[in-house]
C-alpha positions as CSV (number, residue, x, y, z in Angstrom):
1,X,138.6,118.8,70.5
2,X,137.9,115.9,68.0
3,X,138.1,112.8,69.5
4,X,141.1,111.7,68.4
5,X,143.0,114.9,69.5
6,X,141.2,114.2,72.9
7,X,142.3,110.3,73.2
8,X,146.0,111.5,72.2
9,X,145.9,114.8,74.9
10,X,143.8,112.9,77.9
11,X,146.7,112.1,79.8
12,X,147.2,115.8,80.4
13,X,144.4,115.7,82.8
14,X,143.2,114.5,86.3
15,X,139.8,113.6,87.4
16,X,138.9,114.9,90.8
17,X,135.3,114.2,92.7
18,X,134.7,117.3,95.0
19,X,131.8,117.6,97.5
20,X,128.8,120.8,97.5
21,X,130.7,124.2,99.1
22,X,134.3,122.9,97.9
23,X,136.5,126.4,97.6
24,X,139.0,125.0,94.3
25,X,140.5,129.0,94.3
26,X,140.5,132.0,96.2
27,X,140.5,135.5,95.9
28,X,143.7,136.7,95.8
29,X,145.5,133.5,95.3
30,X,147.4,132.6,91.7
31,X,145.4,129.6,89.7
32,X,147.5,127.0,89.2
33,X,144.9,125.0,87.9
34,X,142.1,124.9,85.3
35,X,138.8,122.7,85.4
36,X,136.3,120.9,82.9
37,X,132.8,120.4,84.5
38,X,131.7,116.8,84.3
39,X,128.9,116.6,86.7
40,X,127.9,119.2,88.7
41,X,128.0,123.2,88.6
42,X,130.5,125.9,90.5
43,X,130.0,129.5,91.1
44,X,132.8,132.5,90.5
45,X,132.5,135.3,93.2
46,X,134.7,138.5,95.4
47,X,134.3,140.2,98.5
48,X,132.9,143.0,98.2
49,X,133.3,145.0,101.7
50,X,132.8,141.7,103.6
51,X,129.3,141.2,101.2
52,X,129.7,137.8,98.3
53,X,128.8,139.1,95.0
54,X,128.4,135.9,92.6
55,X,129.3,136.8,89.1
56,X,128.9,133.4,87.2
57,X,127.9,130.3,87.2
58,X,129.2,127.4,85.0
59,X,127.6,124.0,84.9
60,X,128.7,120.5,82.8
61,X,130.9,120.6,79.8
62,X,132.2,124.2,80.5
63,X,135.7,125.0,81.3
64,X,136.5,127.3,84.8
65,X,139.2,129.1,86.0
66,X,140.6,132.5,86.6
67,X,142.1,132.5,83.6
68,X,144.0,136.2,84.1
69,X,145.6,134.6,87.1
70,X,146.1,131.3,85.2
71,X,147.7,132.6,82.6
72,X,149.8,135.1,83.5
73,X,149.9,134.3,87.7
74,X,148.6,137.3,89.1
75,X,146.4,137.1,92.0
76,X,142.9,135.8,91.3
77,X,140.1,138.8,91.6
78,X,137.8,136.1,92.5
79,X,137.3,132.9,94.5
80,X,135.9,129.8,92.8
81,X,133.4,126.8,94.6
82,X,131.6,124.5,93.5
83,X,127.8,124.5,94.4
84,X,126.7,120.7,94.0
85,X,129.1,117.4,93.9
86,X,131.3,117.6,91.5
87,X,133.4,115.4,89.2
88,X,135.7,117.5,87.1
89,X,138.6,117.2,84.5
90,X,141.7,118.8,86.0
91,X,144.4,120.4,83.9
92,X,147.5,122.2,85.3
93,X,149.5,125.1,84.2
94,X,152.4,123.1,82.7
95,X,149.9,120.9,80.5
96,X,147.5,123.5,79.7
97,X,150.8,125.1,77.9
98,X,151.3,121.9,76.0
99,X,148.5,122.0,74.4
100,X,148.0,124.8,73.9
101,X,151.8,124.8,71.8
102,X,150.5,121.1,70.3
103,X,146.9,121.0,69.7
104,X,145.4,123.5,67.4
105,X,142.0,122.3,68.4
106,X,142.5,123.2,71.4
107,X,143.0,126.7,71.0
108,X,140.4,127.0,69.0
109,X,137.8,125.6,71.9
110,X,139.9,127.8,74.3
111,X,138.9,131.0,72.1
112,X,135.4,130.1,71.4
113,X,135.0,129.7,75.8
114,X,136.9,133.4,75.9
115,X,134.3,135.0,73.5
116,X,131.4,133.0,75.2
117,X,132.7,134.5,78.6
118,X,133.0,138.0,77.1
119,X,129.4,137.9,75.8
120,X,128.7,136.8,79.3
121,X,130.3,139.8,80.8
122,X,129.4,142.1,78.7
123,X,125.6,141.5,78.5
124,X,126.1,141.0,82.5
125,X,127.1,144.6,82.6
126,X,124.7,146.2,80.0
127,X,122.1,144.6,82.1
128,X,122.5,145.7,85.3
129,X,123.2,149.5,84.0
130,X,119.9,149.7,81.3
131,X,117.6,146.9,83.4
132,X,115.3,147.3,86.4
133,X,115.7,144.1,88.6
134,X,112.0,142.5,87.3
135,X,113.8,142.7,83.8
136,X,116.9,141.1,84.5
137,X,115.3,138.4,86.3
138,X,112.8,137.4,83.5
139,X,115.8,137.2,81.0
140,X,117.9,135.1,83.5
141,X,114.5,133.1,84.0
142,X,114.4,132.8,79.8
143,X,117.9,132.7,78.9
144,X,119.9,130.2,81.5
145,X,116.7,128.3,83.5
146,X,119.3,126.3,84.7
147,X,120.6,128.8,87.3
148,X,116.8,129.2,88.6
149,X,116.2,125.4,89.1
150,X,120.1,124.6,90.1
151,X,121.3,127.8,92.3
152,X,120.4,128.6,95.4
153,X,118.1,132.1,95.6
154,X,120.6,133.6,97.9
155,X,123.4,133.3,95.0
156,X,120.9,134.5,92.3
157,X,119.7,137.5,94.2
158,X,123.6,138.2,94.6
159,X,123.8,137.8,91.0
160,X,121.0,139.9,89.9
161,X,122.7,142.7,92.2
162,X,119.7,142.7,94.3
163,X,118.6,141.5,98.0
164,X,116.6,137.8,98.7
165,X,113.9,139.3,100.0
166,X,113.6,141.7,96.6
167,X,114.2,138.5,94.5
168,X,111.6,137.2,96.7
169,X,109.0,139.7,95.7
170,X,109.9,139.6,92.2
171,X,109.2,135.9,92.3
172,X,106.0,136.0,94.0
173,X,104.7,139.0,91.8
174,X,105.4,136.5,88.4
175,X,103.7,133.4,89.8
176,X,100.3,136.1,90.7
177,X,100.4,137.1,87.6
């Protein structure tokens, strides 16, 4: 949003500090809520027979939510917690309609984070069907180098659809190299 839409739409949201390992949704749950990442990053994941799978990871100045539940309050496939401190903007159900019925911006930025989270998905998907684990962990290692330095291995390895100790080999085979 341009910065005067923001000053005259700010009021609409809450800022909230939350601590490392801070569960905001979970699975199976409606969102009531959506969040702006100031400082800090949060993970999506689901239980999958009593295993976490992480799915995403979002970081500072993206927007996270379950935004199927959000919107339409269905239960959330997924649970939501943040990974490091966090300060984040809160906006709720009730304002999140108010802008989105007021500020043309708005839905605008709200589209561009669907199509960004589609890509994400979809290259997620094509990825884990057409690479070998090696090859999706060099183009995570190239394309988000954030997750390697900021997430812990345990999450990645989830991530990558693989075990710690594989993402461990994989590791230790690139730094021989």
């Amino acid at each position: 949003m341009q910065d005067n839409t923001w000053s005259q739409y700010s009021h609409l949201f809450t800022e909230r500090e939350i601590p490392a390992k801070t569960t905001l949704l979970r699975e199976g749950e409606v969102a009531r809520q959506a969040y702006v990442i100031q400082k800090g990053c949060m993970r999506l994941w689901f239980n999958n027979n009593g295993k976490d799978i992480s799915f995403q990871f979002f970081f500072e100045g993206q927007a996270v939510s379950s935004i199927e539940s959000f919107r339409n309050g269905r239960p959330s496939l997924f649970s939501i917690e943040s990974l490091e401190p966090c300060s984040l903007l809160v906006l709720t159900k009730k304002n999140f309609d108010l802008l989105l019925a007021e500020a043309p911006g708005f839905k605008t930025l709200l589209e561009e984070s669907i199509y960004q989270r589609l890509e994400h998905y979809t290259s997620l998907f094509l990825s884990h069907i057409r690479d070998t684990p090696p090859q999706r962990y060099a183009k995570l290692l190239k394309e988000h180098p954030q997750i390697i330095q900021r997430i812990p291995q345990h999450y990645i390895a989830s991530y990558l659809g693989i075990t710690p100790v594989s993402l461990s080999r994989i590791r230790n085979k690139g730094t021989k190299k």
